[in-house]
N, C-alpha and C positions, 0 to 999 in steps of 0.2 A: 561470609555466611549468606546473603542475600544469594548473590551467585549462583552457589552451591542449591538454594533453596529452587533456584530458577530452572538449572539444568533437572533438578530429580523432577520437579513437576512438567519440563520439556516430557520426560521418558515414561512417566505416566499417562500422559493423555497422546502418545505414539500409538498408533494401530497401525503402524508400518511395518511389515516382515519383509523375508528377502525369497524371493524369491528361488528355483532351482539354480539358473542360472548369477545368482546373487546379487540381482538386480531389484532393489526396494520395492515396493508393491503393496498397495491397500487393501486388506481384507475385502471392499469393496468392488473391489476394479476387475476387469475381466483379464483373466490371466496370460491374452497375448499383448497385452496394453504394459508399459512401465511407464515410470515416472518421465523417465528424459522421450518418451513419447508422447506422453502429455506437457514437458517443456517446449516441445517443438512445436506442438499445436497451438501454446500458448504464443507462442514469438508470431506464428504465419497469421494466425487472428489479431494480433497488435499491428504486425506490418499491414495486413488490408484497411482495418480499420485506420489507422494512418493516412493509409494513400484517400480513403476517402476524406479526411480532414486536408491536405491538400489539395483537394482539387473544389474543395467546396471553399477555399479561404478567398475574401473578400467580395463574395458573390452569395451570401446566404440571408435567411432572413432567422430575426431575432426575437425567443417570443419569451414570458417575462413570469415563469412559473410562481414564482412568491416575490416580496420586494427584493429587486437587486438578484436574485435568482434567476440566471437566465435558462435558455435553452435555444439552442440554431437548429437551421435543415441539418446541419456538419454533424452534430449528437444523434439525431434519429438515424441517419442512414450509418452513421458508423454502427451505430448498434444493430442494426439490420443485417448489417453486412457482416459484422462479428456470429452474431447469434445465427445465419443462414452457414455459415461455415461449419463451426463446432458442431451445431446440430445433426451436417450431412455426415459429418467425420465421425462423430459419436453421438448415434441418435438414442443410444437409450443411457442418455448424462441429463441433466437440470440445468436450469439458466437462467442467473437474477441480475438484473441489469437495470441502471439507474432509470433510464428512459421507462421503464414497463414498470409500474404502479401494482399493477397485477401478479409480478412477481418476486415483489421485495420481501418474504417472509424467511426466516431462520429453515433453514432444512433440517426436516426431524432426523431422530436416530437411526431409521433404516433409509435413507437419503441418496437414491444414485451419486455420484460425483458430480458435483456441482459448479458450473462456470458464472464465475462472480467479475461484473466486469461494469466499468467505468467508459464508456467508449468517446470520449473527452473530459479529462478532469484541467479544469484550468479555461473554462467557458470564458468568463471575463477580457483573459489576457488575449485568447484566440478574438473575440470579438475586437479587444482595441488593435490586433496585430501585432502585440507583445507576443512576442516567442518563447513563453512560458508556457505548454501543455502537453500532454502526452495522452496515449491510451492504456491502461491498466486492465491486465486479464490473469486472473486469478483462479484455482482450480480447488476445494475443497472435499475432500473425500475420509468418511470416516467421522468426519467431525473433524478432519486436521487442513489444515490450509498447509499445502503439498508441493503446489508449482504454481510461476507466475512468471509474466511477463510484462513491463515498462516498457514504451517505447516514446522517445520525446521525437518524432520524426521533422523539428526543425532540428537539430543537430545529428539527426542519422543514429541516436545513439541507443542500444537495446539492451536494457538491464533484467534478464532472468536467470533463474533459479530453480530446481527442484532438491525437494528433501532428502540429505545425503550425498547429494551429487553438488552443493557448492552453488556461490551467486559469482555471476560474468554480467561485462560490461562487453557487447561484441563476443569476440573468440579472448577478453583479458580475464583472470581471476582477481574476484573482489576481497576485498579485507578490510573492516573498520578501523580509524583512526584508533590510535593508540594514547591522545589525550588523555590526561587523569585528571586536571582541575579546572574550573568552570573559569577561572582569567585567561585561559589559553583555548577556550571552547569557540568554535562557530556554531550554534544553534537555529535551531528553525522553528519555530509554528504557523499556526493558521488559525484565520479567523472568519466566523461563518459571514454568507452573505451581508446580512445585516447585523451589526455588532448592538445594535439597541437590545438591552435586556440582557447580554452577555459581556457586560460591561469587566467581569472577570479575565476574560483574554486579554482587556487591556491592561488590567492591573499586573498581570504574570509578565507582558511585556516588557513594562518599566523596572518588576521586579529583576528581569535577568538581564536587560540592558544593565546595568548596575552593575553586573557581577560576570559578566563573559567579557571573554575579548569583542565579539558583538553578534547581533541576532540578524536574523532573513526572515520575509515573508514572502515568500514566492507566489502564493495564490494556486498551489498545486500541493496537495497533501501526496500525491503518489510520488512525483520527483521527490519532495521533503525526505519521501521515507529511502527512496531511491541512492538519493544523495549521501544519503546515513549508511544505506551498505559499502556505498564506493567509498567512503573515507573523507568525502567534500564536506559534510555538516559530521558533527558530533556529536548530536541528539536533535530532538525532535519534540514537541510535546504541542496538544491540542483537545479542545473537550469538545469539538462539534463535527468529528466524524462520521461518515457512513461506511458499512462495509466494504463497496466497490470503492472506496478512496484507499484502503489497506490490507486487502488482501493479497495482491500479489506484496506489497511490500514487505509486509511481514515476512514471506517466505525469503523476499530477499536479505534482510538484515540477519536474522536466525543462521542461514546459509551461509554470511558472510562475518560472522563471530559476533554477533548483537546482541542486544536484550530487548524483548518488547514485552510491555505490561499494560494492565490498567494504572493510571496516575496513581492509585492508592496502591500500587506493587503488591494487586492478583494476578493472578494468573489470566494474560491475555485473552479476552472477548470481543475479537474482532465487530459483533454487532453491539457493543453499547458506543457511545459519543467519543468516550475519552481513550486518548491512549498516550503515553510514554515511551517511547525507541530511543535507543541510541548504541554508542560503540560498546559497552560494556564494562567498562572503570567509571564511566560519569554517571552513572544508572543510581547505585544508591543514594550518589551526590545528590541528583536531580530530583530522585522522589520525595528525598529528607526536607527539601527545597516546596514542594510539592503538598506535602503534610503540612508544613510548616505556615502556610497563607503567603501570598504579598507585603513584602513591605516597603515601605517608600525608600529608606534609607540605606547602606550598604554598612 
């Protein structure tokens, strides 16, 4: 039932048609544009932004947006270098990007198609040289988050997706685990920079430690979600998201047979904190888990 309730409201909030050639296409979009042209433009903006993260690694400076919240040279010029791309490629598209303050707002209902992008998620781990981080570029048009691209460029490996057209890992097709009970689950969340005052992520922790085969916190809500379309984790859950941390992922899990929700199993809102993913059998589990509070005990 849950399911079922999930797929009819996928098909309600669709403003994807197919174009002549039968090729999906956004009311929005300009009609020599498709999707898997905007998946390729998300991949060639993840791989540059990338290479800037590479070559900025161990040679940057570190500066200290809130407590424990960072920020390097590596994030401004990947975003630079991201947003100077997409721009030249599609100048009359939008562009919110975690680095620019000035352009963090919901795009309203008559919205160009909009690039949502993350141009290092996983600051921490790149700072200690943990090989834990990626760039996330995400495409939103219509109101739907449409096409996305991951790329973790310490393992080479590039996870996109667009609507209709399926999530790949490289040139592989992706598919989520087919897990059905939370003893046999790998799981993942995250936890915001500073945990004081969200003393709740630790309690969810201990609760599903308890009850999985066992938990990850990777310190990268984009791989998390990444991870979940490949079939490596089996859900996901976390209440201190930002957009550019989920939107390309969303499209990839969606794409690659998933559920994503708000924890209270609405209909996914990529800009509020919370979200919910996974393979799609442990989804009711999870939320019931979810509704239900922390408990110490099993």
């Amino acid at each position: 039932m849950f399911r079922s309730a999930a797929i009819r409201d996928d098909a309600r909030r669709s403003r994807i048609v197919p174009d002549r050639g039968g090729v999906l296409v956004s009311l929005h979009m300009a009609s020599s544009e498709s999707l898997t042209d905007y998946a390729d433009a998300a991949k060639e903006a993840a791989r540059r932004g990338g290479a800037v993260l590479e070559k900025w690694r161990s040679r940057f400076q570190v500066q200290e947006k809130a407590r424990f919240d960072l920020v390097t040279d590596a994030d401004l010029e990947s975003q630079r270098t991201i947003r100077d791309y997409l721009s030249g490629r599609f100048p009359h598209h939008a562009f919110v990007g975690e680095e620019d303050k000035e352009s963090q707002k919901r795009p309203g209902p008559d919205a160009p198609p909009t690039w949502i992008v993350d141009p290092l998620d996983g600051t921490t781990n790149y700072v200690h040289d943990c090989p834990l981080y990626c760039v996330s570029v995400g495409l939103q048009a219509a109101g739907e988050l449409v096409a996305g691209a991951i790329l973790d460029p310490s393992r080479n490996e590039m996870f996109w997706a667009a609507k209709g057209h399926g999530a790949w890992l490289n040139e592989g097709r992706l598919r989520t685990s087919p897990i059905q009970g939370l003893d046999r689950a790998l799981l993942a969340t995250g936890f915001p920079p500073d945990v004081r005052g969200h003393e709740k992520a630790l309690a969810y922790w201990h609760h599903f430690s308890l009850r999985t085969q066992s938990l990850r916190r990777t310190g990268t809500t984009a791989i998390n979600m990444a991870y979940v379309a490949a079939g490596r984790f089996d859900g996901f859950w976390a209440f201190d998201n930002h957009v550019w941390d989920v939107a390309a992922g969303t499209i990839l899990i969606r794409e690659a047979g998933g559920v994503v929700t708000n924890v209270d199993g609405s209909p996914y809102d990529p800009y509020t904190p919370d979200c919910l993913a996974s393979n799609g059998p442990l989804h009711p589990i999870m939320l019931e888990h979810l509704r239900q509070g922390p408990k110490k005990a099993g």
